[in-house]
N, C-alpha and C positions, 0 to 999 in steps of 0.2 A: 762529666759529660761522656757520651758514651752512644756507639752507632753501631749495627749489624745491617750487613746486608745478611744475603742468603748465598754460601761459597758451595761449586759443586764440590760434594765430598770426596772426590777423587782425585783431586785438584790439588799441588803444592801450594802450598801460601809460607810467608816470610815476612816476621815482623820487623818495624823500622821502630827506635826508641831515639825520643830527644828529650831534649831539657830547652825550655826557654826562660832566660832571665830578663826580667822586664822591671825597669828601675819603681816605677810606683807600686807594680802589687806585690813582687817576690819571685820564686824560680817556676816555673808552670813546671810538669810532664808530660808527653804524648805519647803512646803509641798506636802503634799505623799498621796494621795485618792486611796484606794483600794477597790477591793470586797473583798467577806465574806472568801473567800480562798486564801488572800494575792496579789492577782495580782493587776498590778497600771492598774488605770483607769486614774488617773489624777497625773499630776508632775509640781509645779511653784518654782521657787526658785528664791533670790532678788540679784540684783546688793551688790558687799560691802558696809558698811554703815559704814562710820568712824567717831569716836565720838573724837569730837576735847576734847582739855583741859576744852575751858571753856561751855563747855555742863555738861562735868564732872564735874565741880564746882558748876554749877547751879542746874545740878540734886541732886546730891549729892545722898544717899540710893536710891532715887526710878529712877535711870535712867535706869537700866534693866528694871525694868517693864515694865517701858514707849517705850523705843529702841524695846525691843522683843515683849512687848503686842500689847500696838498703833501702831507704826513705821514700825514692821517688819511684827508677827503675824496679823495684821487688815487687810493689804494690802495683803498678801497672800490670805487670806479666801475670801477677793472680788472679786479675779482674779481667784476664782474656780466656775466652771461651773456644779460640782458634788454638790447636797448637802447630805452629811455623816451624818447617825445616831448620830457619835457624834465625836468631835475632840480628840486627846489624844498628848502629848506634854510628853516630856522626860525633861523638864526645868522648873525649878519651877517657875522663872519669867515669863514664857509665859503664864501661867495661866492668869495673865492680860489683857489678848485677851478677856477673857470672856463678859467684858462691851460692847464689840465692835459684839459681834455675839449672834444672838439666838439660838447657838445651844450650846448643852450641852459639857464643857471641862474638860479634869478630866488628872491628872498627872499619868505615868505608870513608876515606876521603877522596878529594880530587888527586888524579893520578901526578897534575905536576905540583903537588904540594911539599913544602919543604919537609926533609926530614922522616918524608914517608916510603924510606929505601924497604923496607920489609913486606911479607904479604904478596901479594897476586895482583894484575889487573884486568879486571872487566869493562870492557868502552873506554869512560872517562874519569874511572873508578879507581882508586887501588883499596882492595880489600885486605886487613891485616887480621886473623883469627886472635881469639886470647888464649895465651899461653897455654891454658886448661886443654885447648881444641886445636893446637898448632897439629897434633899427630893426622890429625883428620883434615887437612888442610885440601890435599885432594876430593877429598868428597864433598865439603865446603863448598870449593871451587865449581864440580859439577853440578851439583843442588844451584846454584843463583846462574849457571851458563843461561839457562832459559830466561829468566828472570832481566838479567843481563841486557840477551835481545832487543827484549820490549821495550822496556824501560834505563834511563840512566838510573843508576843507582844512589846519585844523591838527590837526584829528585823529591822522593816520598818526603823526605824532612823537609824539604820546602813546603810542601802542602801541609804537613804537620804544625807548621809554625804559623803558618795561613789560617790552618781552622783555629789553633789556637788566640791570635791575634783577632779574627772576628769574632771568638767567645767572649773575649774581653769587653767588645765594645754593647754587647750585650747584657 
């Protein structure tokens, strides 16, 4: 599934990637391209992806990464026709997208969440770059200030998981 609006070309935009697992069908994917004031510019999200037993044996620890980096998050990012100052992911295994894009990916949780001592925060956010993009954490930082503003930064996956959820039921 898959939605454009029409983004002014001069305009920042910043993609959001999730993953939703949902017990009956499998893992969904979303991403979520906005401008600097939260509106969608771009929407793809993936067919379910169900991961048999023996993938699950075979991957063993690193099959998230692989399912939501490679598998889920790759195939997203090639089927966006925006490209976004920088990706941000609510899932800490989607960070493994990063081999797969040159663009910058950095994890956003809630600022008081445990464990989330690294990174930056914006609003209600703390934002953590991937290692790849920790040098440019600065610029990072400035690129999403505006963004920041408008919007809370864990927002957009909320509505990611919303359109998701009602494609379901359709």
């Amino acid at each position: 599934m898959q939605h454009r609006e029409t983004a002014r070309p001069d305009g920042l935009t910043f993609g959001f990637l999730t993953v939703v697992d949902s017990p009956t069908h499998g893992v969904f994917g979303g991403y979520l391209v906005v401008d600097e004031l939260g509106r969608p510019v771009e929407f793809h999200c993936t067919t379910p992806v169900k991961v048999s037993r023996a993938q699950q044996i075979l991957y063993g620890p690193t099959l998230h990464g692989h399912l939501h980096g490679r598998q889920i998050g790759a195939t997203l990012l090639a089927e966006g026709t925006t490209q976004p100052e920088i990706v941000l992911t609510d899932v800490e295994s989607m960070l493994q997208v990063r081999p797969h894009t040159s663009l910058p990916v950095a994890l956003v949780q809630r600022a008081d969440a445990d464990g989330a001592a690294a990174g930056f925060v914006i609003g209600a956010a703390r934002v953590r770059p991937h290692d790849a993009d920790a040098s440019g954490e600065a610029a990072v930082r400035d690129r999403l200030a505006a963004l920041g503003a408008a919007v809370d930064l864990c927002e957009p996956f909320e509505r990611i998981r919303a359109a998701i959820d009602e494609a379901q039921r359709h």
